[in-house]
Biopython code that builds the backbone (N, CA, C, O; Angstrom):
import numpy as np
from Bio.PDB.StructureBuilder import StructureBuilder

atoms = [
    (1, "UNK", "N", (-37.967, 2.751, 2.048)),
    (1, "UNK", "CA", (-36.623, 3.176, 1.708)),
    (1, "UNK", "C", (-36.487, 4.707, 1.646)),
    (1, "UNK", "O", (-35.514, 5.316, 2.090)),
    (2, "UNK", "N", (-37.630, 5.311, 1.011)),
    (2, "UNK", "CA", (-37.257, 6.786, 0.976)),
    (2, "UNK", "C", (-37.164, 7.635, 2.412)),
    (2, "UNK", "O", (-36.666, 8.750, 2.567)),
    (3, "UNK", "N", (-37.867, 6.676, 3.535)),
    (3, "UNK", "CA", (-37.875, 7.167, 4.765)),
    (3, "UNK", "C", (-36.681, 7.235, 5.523)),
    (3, "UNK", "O", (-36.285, 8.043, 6.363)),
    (4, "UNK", "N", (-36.116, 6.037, 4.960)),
    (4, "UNK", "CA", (-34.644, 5.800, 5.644)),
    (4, "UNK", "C", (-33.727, 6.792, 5.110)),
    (4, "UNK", "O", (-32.720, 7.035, 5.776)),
    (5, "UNK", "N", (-33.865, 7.240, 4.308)),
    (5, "UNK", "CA", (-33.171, 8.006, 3.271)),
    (5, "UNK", "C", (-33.384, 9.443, 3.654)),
    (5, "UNK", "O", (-32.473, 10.258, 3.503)),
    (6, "UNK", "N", (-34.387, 9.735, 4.075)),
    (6, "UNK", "CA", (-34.554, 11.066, 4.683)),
    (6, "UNK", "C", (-34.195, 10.879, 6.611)),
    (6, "UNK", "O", (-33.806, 11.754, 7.384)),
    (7, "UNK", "N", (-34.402, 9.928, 6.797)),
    (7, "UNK", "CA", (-33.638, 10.167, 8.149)),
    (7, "UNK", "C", (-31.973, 10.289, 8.179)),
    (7, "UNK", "O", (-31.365, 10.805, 9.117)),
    (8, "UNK", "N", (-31.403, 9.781, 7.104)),
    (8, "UNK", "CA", (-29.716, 9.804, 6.769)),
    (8, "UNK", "C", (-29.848, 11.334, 6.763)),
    (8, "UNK", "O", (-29.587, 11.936, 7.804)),
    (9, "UNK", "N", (-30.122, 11.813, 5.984)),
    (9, "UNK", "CA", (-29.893, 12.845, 5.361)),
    (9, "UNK", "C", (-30.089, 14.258, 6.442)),
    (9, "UNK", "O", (-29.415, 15.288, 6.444)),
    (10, "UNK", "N", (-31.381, 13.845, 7.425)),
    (10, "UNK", "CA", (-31.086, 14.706, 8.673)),
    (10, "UNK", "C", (-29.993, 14.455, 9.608)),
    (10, "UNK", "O", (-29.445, 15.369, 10.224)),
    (11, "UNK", "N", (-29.600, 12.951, 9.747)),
    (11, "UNK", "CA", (-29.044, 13.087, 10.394)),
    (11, "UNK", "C", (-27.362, 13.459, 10.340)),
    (11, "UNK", "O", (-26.526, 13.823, 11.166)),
    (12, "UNK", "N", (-27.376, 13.111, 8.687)),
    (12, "UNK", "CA", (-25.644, 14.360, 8.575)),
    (12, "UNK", "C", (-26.001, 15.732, 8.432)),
    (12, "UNK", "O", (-25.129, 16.599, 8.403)),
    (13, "UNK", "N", (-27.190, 15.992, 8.341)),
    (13, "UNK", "CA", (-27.413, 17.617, 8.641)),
    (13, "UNK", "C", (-26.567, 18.280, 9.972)),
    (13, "UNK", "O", (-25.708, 19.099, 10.295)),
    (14, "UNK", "N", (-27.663, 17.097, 10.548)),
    (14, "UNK", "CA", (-27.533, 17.848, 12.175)),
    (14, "UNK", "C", (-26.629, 17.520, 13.020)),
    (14, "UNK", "O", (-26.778, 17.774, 14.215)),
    (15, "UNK", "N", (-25.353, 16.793, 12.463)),
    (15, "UNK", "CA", (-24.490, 16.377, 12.831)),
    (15, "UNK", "C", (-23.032, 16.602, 12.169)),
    (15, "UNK", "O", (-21.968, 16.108, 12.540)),
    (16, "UNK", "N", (-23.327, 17.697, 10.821)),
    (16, "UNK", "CA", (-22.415, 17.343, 10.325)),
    (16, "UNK", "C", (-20.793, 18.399, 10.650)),
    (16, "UNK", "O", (-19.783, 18.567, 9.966)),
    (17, "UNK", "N", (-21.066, 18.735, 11.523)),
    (17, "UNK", "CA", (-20.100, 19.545, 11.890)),
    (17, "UNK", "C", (-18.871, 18.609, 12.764)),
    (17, "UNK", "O", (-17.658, 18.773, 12.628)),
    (18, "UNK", "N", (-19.720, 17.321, 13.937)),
    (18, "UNK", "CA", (-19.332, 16.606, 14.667)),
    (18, "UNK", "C", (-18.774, 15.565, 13.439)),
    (18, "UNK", "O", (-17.587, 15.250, 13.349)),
    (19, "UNK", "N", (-19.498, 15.237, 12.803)),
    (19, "UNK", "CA", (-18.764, 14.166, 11.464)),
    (19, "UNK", "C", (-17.201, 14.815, 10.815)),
    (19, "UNK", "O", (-16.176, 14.135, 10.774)),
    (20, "UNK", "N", (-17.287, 16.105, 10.389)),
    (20, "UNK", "CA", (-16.201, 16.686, 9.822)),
    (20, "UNK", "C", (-15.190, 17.293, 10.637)),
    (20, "UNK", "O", (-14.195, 17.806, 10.127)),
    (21, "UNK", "N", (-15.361, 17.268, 11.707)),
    (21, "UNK", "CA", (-14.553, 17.204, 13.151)),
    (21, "UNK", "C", (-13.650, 15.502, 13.182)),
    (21, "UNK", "O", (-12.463, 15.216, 13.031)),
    (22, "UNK", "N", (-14.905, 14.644, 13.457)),
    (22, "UNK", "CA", (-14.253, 13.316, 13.290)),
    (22, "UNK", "C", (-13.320, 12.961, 12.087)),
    (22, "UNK", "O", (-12.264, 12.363, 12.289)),
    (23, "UNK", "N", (-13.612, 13.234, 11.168)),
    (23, "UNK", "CA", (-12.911, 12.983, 10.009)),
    (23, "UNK", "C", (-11.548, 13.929, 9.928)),
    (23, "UNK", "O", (-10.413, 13.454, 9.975)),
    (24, "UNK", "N", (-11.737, 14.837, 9.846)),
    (24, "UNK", "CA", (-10.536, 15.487, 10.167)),
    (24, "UNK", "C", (-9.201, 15.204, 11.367)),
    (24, "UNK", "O", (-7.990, 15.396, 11.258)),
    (25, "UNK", "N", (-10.079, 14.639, 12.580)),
    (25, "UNK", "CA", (-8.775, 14.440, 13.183)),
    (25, "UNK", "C", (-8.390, 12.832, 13.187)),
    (25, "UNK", "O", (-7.582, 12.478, 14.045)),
    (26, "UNK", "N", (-8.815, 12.031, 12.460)),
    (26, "UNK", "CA", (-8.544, 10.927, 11.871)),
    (26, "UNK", "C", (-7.756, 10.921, 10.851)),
    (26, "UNK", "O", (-6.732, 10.265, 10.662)),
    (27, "UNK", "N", (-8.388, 11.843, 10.065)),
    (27, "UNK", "CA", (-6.769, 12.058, 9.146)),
    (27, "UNK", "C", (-5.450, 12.246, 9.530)),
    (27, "UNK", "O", (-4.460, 11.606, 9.175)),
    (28, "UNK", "N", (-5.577, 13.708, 10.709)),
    (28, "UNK", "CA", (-4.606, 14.150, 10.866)),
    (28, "UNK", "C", (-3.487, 13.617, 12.108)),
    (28, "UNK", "O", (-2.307, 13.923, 12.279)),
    (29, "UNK", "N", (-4.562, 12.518, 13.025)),
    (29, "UNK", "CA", (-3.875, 11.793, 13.680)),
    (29, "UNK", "C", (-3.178, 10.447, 13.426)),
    (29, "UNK", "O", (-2.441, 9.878, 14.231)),
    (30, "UNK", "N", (-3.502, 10.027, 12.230)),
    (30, "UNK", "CA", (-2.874, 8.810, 11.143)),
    (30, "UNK", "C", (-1.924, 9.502, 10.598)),
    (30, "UNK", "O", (-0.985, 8.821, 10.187)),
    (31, "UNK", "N", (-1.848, 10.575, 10.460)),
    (31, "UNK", "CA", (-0.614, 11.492, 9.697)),
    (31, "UNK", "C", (0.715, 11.372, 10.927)),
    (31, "UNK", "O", (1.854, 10.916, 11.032)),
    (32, "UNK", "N", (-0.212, 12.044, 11.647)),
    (32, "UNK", "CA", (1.349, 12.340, 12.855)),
    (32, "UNK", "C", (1.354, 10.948, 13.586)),
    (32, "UNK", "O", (2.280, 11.019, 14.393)),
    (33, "UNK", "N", (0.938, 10.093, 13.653)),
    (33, "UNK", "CA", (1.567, 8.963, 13.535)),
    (33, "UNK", "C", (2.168, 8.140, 12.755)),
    (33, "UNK", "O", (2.761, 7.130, 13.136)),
    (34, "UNK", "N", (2.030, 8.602, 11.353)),
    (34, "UNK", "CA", (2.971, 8.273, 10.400)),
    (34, "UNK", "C", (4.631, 8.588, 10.711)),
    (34, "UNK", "O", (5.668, 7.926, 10.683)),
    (35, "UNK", "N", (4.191, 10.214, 11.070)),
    (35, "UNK", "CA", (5.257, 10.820, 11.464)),
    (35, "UNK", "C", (6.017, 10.512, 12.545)),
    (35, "UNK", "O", (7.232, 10.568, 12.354)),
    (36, "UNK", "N", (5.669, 10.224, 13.553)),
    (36, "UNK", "CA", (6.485, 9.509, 14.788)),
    (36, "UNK", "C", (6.757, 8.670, 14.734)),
    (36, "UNK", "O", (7.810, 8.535, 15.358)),
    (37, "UNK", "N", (6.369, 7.640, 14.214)),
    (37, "UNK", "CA", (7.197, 6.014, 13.783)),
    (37, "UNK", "C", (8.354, 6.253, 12.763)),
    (37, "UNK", "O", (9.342, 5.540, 12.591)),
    (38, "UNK", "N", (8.033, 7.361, 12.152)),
    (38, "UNK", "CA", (9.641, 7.482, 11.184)),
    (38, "UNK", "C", (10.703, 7.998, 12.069)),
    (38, "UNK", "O", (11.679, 7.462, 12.594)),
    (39, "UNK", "N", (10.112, 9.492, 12.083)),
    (39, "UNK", "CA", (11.347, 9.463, 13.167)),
    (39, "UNK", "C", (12.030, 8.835, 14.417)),
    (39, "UNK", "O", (13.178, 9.010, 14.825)),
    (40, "UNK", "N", (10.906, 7.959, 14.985)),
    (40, "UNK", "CA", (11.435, 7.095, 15.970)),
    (40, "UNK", "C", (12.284, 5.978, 15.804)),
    (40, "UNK", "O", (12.966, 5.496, 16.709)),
    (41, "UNK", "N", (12.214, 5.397, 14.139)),
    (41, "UNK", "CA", (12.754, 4.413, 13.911)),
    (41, "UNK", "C", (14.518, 4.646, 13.587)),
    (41, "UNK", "O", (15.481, 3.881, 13.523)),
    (42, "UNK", "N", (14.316, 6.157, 13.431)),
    (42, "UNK", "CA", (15.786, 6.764, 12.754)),
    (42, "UNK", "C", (16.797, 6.782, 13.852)),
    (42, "UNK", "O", (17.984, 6.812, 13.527)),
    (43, "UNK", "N", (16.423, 6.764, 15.289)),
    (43, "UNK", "CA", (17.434, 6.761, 16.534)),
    (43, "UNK", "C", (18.540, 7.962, 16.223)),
    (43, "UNK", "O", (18.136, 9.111, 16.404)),
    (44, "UNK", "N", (19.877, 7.782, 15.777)),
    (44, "UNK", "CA", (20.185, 8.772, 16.162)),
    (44, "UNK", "C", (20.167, 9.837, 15.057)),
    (44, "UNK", "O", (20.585, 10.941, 15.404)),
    (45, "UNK", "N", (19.713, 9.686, 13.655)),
    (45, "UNK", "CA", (19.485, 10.721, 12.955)),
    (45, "UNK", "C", (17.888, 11.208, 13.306)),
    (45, "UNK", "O", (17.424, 11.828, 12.349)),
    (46, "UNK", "N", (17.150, 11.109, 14.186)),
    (46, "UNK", "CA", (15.862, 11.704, 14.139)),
    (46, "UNK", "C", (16.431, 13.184, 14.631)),
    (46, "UNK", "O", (17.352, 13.593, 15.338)),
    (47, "UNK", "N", (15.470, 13.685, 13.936)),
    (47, "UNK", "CA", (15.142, 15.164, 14.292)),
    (47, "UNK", "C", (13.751, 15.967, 15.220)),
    (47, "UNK", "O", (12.534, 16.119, 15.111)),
    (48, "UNK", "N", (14.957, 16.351, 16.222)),
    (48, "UNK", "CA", (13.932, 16.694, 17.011)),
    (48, "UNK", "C", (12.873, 18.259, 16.591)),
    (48, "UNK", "O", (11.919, 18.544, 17.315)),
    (49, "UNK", "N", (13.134, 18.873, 15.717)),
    (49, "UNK", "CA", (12.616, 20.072, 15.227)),
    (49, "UNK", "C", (11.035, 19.127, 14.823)),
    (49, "UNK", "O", (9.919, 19.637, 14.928)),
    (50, "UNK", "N", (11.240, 17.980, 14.453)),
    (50, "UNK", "CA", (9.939, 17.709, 13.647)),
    (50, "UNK", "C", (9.079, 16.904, 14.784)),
    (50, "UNK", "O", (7.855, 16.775, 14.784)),
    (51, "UNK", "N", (9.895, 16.452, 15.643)),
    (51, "UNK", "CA", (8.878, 16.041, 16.632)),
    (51, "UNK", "C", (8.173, 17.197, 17.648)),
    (51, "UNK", "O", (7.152, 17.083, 18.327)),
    (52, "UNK", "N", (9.327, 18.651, 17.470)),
    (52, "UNK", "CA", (8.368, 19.656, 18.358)),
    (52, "UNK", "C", (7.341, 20.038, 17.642)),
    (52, "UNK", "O", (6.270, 20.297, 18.190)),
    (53, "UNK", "N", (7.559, 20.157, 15.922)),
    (53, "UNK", "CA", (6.636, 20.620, 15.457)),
    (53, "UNK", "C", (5.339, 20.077, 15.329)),
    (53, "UNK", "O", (4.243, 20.625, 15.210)),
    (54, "UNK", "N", (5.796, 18.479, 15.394)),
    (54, "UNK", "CA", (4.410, 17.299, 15.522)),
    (54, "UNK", "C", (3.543, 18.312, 17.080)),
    (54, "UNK", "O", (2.443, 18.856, 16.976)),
    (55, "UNK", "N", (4.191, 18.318, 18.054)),
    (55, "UNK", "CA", (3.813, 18.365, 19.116)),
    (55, "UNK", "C", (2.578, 19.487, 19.262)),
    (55, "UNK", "O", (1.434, 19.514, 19.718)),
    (56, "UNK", "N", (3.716, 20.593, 18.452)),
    (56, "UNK", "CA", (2.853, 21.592, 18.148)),
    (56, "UNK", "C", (1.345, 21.546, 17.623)),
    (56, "UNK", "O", (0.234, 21.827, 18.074)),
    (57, "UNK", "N", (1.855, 21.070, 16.497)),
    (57, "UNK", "CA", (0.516, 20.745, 15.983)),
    (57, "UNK", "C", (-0.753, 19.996, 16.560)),
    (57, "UNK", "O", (-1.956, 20.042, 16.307)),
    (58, "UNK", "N", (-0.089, 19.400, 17.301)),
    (58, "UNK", "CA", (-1.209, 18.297, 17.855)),
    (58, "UNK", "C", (-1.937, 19.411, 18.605)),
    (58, "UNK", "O", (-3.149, 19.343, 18.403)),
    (59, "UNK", "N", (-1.529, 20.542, 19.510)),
    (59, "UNK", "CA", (-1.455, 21.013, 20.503)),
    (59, "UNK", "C", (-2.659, 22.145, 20.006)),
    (59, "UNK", "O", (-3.673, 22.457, 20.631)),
    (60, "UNK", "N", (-2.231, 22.611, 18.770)),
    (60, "UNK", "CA", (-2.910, 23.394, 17.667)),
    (60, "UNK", "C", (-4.550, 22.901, 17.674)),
    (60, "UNK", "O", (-5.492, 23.424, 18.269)),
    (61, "UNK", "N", (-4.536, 21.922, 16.954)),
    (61, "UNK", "CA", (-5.300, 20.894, 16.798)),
    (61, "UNK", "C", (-6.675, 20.643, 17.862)),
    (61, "UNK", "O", (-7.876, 20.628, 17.595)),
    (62, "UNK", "N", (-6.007, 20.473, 19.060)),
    (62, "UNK", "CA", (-6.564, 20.826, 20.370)),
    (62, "UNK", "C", (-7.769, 22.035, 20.618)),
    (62, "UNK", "O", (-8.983, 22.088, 20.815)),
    (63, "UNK", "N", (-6.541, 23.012, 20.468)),
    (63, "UNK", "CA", (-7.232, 24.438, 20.708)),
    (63, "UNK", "C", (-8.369, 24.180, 19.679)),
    (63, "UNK", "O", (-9.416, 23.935, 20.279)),
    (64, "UNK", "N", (-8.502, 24.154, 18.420)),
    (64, "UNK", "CA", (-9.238, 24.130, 17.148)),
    (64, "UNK", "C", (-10.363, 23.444, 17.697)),
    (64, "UNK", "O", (-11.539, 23.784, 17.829)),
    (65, "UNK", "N", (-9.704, 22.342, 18.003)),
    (65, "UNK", "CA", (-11.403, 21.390, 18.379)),
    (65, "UNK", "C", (-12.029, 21.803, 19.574)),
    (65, "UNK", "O", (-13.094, 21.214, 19.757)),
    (66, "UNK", "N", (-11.766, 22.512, 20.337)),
    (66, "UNK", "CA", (-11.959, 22.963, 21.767)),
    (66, "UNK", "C", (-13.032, 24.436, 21.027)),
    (66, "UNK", "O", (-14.188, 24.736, 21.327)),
    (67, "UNK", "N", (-12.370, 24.906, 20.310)),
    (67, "UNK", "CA", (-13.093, 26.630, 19.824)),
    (67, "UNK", "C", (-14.287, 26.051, 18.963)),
    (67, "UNK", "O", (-15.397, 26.583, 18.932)),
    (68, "UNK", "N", (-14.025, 25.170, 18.428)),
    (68, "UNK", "CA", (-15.069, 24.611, 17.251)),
    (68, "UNK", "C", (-16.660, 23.715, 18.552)),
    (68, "UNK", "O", (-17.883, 23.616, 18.454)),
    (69, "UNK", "N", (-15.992, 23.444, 19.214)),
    (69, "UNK", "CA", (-16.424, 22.340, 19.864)),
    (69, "UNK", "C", (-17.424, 23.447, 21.155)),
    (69, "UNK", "O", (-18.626, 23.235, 21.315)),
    (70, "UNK", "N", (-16.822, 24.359, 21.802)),
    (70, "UNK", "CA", (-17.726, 25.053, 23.115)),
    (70, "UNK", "C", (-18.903, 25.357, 22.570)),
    (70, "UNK", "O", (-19.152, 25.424, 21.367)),
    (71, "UNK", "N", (-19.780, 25.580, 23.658)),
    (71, "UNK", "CA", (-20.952, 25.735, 23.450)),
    (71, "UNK", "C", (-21.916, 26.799, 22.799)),
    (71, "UNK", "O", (-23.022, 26.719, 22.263)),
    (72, "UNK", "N", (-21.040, 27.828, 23.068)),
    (72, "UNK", "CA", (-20.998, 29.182, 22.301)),
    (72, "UNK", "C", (-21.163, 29.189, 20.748)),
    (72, "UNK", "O", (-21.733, 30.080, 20.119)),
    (73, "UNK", "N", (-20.582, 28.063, 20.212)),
    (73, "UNK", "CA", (-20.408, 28.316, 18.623)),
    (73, "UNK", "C", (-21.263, 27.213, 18.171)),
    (73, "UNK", "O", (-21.496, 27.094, 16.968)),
    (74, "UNK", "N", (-21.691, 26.496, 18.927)),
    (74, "UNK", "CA", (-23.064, 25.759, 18.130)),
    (74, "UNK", "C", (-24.270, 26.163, 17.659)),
    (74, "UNK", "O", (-24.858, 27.018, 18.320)),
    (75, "UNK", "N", (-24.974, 25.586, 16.284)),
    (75, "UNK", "CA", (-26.022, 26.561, 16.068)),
    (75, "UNK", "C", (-27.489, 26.171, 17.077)),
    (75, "UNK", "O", (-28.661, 26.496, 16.886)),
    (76, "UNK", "N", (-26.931, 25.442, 18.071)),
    (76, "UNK", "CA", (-28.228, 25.581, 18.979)),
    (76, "UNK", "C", (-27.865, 26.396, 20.079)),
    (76, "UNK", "O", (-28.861, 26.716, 20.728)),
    (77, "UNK", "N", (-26.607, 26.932, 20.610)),
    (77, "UNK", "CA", (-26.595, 27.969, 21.392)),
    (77, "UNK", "C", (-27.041, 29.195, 20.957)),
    (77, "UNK", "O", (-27.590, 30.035, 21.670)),
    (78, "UNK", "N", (-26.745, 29.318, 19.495)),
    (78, "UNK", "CA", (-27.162, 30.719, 19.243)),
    (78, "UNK", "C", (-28.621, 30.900, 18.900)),
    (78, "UNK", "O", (-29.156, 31.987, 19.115)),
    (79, "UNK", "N", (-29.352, 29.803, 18.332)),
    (79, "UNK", "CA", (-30.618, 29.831, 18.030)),
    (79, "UNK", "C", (-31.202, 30.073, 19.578)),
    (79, "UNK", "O", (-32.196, 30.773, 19.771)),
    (80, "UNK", "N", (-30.367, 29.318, 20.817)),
    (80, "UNK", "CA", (-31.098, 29.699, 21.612)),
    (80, "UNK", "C", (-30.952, 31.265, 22.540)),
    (80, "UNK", "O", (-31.618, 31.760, 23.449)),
    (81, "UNK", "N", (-29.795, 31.679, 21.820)),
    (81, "UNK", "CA", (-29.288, 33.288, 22.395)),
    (81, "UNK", "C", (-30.191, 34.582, 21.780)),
    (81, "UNK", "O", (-30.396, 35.721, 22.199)),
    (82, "UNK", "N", (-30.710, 33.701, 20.356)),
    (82, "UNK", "CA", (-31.263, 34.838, 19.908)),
    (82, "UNK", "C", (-33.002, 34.824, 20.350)),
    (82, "UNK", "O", (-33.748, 35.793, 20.208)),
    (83, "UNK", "N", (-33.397, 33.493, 20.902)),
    (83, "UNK", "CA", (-34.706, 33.240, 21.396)),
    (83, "UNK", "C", (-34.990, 34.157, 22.732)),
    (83, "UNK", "O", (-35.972, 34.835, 23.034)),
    (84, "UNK", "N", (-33.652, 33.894, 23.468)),
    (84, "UNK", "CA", (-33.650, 34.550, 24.459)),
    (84, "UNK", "C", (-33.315, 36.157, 24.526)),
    (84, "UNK", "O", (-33.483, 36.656, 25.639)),
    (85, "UNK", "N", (-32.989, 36.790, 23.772)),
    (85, "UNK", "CA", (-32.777, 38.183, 23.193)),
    (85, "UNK", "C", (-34.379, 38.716, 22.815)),
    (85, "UNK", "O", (-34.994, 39.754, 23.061)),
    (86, "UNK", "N", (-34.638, 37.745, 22.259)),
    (86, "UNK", "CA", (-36.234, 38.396, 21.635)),
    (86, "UNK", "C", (-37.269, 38.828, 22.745)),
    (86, "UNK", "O", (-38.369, 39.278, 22.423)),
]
sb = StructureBuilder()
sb.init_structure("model")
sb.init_model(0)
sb.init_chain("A")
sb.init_seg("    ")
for serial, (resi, resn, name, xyz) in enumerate(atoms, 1):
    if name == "N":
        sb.init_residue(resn, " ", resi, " ")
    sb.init_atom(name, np.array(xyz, "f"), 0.0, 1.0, " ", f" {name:<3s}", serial, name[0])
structure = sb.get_structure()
């Protein structure tokens, strides 16, 4: 058991950036789908300001996981930038 227990524990180490990535846009995509079924259900009082702003966001969202996500900002690119510097 304690073995299993230390393999958990590396493995939200070394992952935990990809975990809190996942979690985050699970939240935030249950959100703005909260949000589009309301306003969709409203027909002609929906507001379109909140569906650009959904849009936006999603769009936001994107970029974020894209900057978080390239290869550049992982700590094995840089461990390997600075291997290769030395």
């Amino acid at each position: 058991m304690p073995f299993a227990m230390l393999l958990l524990g590396v493995f939200i180490y070394e992952h935990s950036r990809g975990l809190l990535i996942f979690l985050w846009l699970t939240l935030f995509l249950h959100q703005a789908n909260d949000v589009m079924k309301k306003q969709m259900a409203l027909k002609e009082n929906r507001r379109c300001s909140a569906l650009l702003a959904l849009i936006w966001l999603l769009g936001v969202q994107v970029w974020a996981v894209y900057t978080l996500v390239t290869p550049e900002n992982t700590p094995d690119a840089a461990a390997a930038a600075a291997a290769a510097a030395a």
